[in-house]
C-alpha positions as CSV (number, residue, x, y, z in Angstrom):
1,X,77.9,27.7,-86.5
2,X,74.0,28.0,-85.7
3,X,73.7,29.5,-82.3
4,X,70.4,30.0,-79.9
5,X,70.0,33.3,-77.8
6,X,68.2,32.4,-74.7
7,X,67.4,36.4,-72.7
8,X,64.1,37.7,-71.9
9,X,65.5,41.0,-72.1
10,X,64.2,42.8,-75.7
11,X,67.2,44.8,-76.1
12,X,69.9,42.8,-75.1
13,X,68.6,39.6,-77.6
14,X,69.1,42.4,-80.6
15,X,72.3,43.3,-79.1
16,X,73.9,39.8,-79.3
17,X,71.8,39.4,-82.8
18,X,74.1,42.3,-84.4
19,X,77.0,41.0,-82.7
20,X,76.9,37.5,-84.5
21,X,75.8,39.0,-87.5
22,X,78.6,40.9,-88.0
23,X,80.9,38.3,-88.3
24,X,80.9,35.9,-90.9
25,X,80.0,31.9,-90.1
26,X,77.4,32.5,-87.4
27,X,73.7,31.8,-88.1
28,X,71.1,32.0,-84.6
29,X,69.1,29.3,-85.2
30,X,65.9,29.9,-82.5
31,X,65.4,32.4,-79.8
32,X,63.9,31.8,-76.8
33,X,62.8,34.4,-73.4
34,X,63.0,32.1,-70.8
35,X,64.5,28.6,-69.7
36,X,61.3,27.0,-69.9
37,X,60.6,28.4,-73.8
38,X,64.5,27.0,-74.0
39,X,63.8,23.8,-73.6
40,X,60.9,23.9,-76.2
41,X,62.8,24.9,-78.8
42,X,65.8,22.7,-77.5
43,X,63.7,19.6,-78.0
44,X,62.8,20.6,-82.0
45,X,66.7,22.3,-82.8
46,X,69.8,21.3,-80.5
47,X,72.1,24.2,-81.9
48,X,75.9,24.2,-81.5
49,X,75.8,26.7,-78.9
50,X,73.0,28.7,-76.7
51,X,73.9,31.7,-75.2
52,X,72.0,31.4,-72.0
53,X,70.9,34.3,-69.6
54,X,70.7,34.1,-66.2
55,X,67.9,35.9,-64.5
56,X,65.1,35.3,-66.3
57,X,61.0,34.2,-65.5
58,X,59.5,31.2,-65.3
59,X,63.2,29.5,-65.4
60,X,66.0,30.8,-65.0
61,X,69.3,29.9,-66.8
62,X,70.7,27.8,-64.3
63,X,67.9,25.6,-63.9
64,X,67.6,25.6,-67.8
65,X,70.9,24.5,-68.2
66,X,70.4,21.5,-65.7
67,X,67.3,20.6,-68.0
68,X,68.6,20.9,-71.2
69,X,72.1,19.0,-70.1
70,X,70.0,16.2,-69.0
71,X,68.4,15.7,-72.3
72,X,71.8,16.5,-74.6
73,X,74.7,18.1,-73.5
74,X,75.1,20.9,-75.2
75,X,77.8,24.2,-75.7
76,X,76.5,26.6,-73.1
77,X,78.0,30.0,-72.7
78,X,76.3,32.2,-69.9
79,X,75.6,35.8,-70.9
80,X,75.1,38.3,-67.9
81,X,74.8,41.8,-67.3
82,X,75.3,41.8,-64.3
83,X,78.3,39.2,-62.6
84,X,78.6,40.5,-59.5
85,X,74.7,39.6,-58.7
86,X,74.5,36.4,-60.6
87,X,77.7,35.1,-59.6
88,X,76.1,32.0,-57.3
89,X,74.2,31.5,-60.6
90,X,77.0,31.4,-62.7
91,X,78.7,28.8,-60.5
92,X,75.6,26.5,-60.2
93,X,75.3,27.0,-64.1
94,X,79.2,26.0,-64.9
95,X,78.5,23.3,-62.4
96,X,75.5,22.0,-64.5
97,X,77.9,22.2,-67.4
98,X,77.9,25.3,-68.9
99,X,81.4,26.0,-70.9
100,X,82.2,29.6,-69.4
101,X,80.5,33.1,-68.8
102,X,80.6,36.8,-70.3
103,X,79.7,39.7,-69.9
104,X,76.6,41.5,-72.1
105,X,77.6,43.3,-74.8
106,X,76.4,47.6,-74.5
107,X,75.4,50.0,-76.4
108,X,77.0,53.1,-76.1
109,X,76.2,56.8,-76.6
110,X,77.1,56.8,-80.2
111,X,74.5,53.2,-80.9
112,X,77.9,51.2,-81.1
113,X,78.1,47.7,-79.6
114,X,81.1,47.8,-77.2
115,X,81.9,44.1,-75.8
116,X,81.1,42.3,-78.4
117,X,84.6,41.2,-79.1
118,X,85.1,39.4,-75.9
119,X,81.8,37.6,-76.8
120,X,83.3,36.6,-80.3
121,X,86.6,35.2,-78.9
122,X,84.4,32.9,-76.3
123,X,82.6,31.8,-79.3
124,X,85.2,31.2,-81.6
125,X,86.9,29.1,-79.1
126,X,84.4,27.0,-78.4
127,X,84.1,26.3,-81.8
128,X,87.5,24.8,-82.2
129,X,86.1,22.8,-79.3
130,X,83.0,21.7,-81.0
131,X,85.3,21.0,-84.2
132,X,87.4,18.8,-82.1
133,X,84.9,16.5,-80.5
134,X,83.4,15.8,-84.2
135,X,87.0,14.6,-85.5
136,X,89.1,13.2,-82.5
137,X,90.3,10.6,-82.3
138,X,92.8,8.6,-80.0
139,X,96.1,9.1,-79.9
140,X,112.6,8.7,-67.5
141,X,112.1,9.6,-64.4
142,X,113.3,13.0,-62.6
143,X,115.8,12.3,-59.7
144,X,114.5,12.2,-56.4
145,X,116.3,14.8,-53.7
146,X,117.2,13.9,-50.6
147,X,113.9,13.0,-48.5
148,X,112.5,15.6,-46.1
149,X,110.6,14.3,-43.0
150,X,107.5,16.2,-43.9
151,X,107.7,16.8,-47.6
152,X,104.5,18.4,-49.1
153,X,102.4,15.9,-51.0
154,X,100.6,17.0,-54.7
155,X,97.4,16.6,-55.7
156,X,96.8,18.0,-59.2
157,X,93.4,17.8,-60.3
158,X,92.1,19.6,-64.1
159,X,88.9,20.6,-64.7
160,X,86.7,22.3,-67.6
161,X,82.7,21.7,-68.3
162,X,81.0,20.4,-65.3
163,X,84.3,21.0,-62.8
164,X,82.6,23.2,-60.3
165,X,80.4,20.7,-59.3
166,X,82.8,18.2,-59.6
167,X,85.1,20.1,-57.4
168,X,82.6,20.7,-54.8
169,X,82.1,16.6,-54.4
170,X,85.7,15.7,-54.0
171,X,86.5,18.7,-52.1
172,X,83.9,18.0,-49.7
173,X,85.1,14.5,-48.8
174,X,88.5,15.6,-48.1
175,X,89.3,15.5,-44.5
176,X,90.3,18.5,-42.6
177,X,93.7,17.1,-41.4
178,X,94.6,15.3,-44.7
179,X,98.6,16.5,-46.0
180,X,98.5,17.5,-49.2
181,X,98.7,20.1,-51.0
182,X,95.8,20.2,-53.6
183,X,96.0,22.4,-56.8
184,X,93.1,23.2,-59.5
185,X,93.1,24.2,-62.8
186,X,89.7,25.2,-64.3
187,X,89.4,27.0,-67.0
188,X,87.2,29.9,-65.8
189,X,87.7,33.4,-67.0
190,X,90.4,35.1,-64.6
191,X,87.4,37.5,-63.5
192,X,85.8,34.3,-62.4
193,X,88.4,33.2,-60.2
194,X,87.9,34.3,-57.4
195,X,84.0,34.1,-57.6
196,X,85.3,30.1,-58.1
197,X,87.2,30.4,-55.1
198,X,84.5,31.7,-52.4
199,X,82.0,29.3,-53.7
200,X,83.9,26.3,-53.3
201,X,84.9,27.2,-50.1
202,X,81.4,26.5,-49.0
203,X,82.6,22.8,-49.4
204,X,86.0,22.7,-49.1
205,X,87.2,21.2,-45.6
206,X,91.0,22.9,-46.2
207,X,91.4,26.0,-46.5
208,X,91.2,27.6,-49.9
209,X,93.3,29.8,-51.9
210,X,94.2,31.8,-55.1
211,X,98.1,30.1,-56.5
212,X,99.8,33.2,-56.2
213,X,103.0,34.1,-57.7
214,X,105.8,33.1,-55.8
215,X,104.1,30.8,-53.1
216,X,105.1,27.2,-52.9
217,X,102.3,24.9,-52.3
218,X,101.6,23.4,-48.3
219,X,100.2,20.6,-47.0
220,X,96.7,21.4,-45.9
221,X,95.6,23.5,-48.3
222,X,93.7,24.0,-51.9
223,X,95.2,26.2,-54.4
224,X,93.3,28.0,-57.1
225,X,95.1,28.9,-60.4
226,X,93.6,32.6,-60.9
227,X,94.4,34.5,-64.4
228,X,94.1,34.0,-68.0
229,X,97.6,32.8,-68.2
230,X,98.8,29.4,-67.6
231,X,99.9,28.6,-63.6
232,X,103.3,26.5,-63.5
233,X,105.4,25.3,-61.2
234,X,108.8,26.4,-61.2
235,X,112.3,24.7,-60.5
236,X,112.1,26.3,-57.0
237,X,108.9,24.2,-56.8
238,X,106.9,28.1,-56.3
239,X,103.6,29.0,-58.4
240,X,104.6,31.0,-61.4
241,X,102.2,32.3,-64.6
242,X,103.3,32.2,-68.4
243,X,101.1,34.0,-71.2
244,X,102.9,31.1,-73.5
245,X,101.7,29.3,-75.5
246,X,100.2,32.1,-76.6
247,X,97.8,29.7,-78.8
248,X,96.8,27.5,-76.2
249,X,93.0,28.7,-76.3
250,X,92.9,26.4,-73.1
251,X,93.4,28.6,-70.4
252,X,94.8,28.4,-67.8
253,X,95.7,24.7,-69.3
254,X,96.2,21.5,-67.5
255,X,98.8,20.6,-69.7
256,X,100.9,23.5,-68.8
257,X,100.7,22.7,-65.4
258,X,101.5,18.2,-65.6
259,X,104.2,19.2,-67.5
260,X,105.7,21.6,-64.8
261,X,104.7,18.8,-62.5
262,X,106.9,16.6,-64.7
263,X,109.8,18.7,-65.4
264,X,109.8,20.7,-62.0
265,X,108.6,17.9,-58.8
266,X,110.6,15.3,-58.2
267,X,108.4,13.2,-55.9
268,X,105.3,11.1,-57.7
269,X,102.1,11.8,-56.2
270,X,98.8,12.0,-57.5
271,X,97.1,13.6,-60.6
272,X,93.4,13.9,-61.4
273,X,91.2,14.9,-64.6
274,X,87.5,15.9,-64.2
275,X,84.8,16.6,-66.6
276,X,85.5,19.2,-69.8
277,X,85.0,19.2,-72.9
278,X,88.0,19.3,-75.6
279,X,91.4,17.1,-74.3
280,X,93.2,19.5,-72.2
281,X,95.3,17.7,-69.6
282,X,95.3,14.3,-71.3
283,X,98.8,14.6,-72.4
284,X,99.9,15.6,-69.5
285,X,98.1,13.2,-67.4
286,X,100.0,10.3,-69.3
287,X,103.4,12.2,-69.2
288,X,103.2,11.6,-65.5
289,X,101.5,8.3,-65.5
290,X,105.1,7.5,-67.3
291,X,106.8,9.4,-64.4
292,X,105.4,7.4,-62.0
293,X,102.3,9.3,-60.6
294,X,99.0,7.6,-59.8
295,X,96.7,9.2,-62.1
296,X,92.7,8.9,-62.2
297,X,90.3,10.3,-64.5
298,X,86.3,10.7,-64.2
299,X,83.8,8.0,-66.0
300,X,81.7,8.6,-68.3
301,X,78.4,8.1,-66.6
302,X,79.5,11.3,-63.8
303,X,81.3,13.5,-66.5
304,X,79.0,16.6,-67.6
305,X,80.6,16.0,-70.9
306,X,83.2,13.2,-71.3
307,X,85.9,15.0,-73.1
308,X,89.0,15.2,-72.0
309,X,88.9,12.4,-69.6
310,X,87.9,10.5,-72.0
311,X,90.8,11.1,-74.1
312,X,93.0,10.3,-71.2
313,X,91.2,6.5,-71.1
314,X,91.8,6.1,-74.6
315,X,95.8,7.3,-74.9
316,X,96.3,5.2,-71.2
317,X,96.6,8.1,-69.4
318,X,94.6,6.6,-66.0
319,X,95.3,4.3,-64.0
320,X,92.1,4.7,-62.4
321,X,88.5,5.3,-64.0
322,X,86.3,6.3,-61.6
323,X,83.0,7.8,-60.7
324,X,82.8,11.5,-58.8
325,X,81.8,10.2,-55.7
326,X,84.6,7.7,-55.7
327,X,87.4,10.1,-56.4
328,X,88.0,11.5,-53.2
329,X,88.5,8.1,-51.3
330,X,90.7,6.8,-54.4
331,X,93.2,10.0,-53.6
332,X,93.0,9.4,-49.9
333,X,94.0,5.9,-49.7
334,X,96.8,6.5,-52.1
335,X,98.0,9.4,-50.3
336,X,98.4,7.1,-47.3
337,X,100.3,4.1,-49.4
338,X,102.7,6.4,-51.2
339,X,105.9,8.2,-50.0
């Protein structure tokens, strides 16, 4: 896997340098020490992944991951010292499509590199990802109870590569007094989440919240899934987690959740699947096509990387196909004609 290290910071590039060369399969194919020298390099070599900084001169790694997403989409895995301070930059990064975000790997007292597995495990996941996109290929009812006057209404929506932004559009257009209860899975790292939350709450007309444990969903709100283990919902129709499966290295996955939506709702509402790359949420998407849900994925043409919608088009999954923008009034209209 030939990977490009994009920091202007002298230390920290041989830092990540010994951490890839220490495990076998790994080869860094440029370096660069800014966004602008990024996209020089990008132009001669497109490696399989770039582990992009984010505060750097002349351009930063947000606006280099816009530029070099516009040219060829790309794995992009943010690398940051410091989340707490970048954390509107890792947002606007994810939302240009970078993958996901890590910390820096240290060196400690002793000249050991501490961090470096969580780096590894990023990587090694998105190679599986990578893998996948070069091979893939396409591939009754649960009873209704008895009707409540003001039931809540579901709107799933899964997201991966690009879903921030994505988010931020449909959220946006929501109306403040519209009843449903929406629900988002992204994968983001669980120290992430939250970061996630606050930001989209800067377009979100509902209010906005972590799924908790133990909650059931409400009309009128947006509900974050918020940890490294997969959100369900349970047979008492509440927000539960599950480690399992343990090698789902989608997570928190969509497919976890449409299936609890299958197994565990009895009404048929609406389910949505955004940009990402790999095909998390595909099968799932179908499964409750089947069960009677109106499902829509995200075109081509608006997808940061047309992965796993675009899995969904080719197993059936959607009923709809439709640009970002056209999302939210596609979810709103069949909110009203459904019961």
């Amino acid at each position: 896997m030939r990977i490009a290290i994009v920091n202007d910071v002298a230390l920290e590039i041989e830092i990540l340098r010994r951490s890839l060369n220490n495990y076998s399969g790994f080869e860094v194919a440029w370096l660069a020490h800014n966004g602008k020298e990024a996209l020089e390099e990008f132009a001669k070599d497109k490696p399989d992944l770039i582990l992009m900084n984010l505060s750097m001169p002349v351009m930063d790694g947000a606006a280099a991951t816009k530029a070099i997403m516009e040219i060829s989409p790309v794995a992009v895995l943010l690398v940051t010292s410091s989340v707490s301070i970048n954390q509107a930059k890792v947002f606007e990064a994810m939302g240009y499509g970078a993958l996901d975000v890590v910390r820096t790997p240290v060196l400690n007292s002793d000249g050991e590199i501490v961090g470096a597995d969580e780096l590894i495990k990023k990587i090694n996941i998105f190679k599986k990802l990578i893998n996948y996109h070069k091979t893939v290929s396409t591939e009754t009812p649960n009873p209704h109870r008895s009707s409540k006057v003001k039931r809540t209404r579901i709107v799933a929506i899964g997201s991966s590569t690009g879903g921030p932004k994505a988010l931020s559009v449909i959220l946006s257009q929501i109306p403040r007094d519209t009843k449903a209860a929406f629900i988002v899975i992204q994968h983001v790292d669980s120290q992430f989440a939250t970061g996630l939350a606050e930001w989209l709450r800067n377009y979100s007309n509902l209010p906005l919240h972590l799924a908790e444990s133990g909650i059931s969903p409400e009309n009128g709100n947006v509900y974050i899934a918020n940890t490294d283990d997969h959100l369900f919902l349970n047979s008492h129709e509440k927000f539960e987690y599950t480690a399992k499966p343990l090698d789902n290295h989608f997570r928190p996955s969509v497919d976890v959740f449409f299936k609890s939506l299958t197994d565990n709702w009895s009404y048929k509402d609406i389910a949505v699947l955004l940009t990402g790359m790999g095909y998390d949420g595909a099968k799932g998407l179908l499964e409750l096509k089947k069960n009677g849900w109106y499902t829509i994925a995200q075109d081509e043409a608006t997808s940061i990387v047309y992965g796993m919608p675009k899995v969904a088009s080719e197993m059936g999954a959607a009923l709809e196909i439709l640009p970002i923008e056209k999302i939210a009034e596609s979810i709103i209209k069949n909110l009203n004609k459904r019961n």
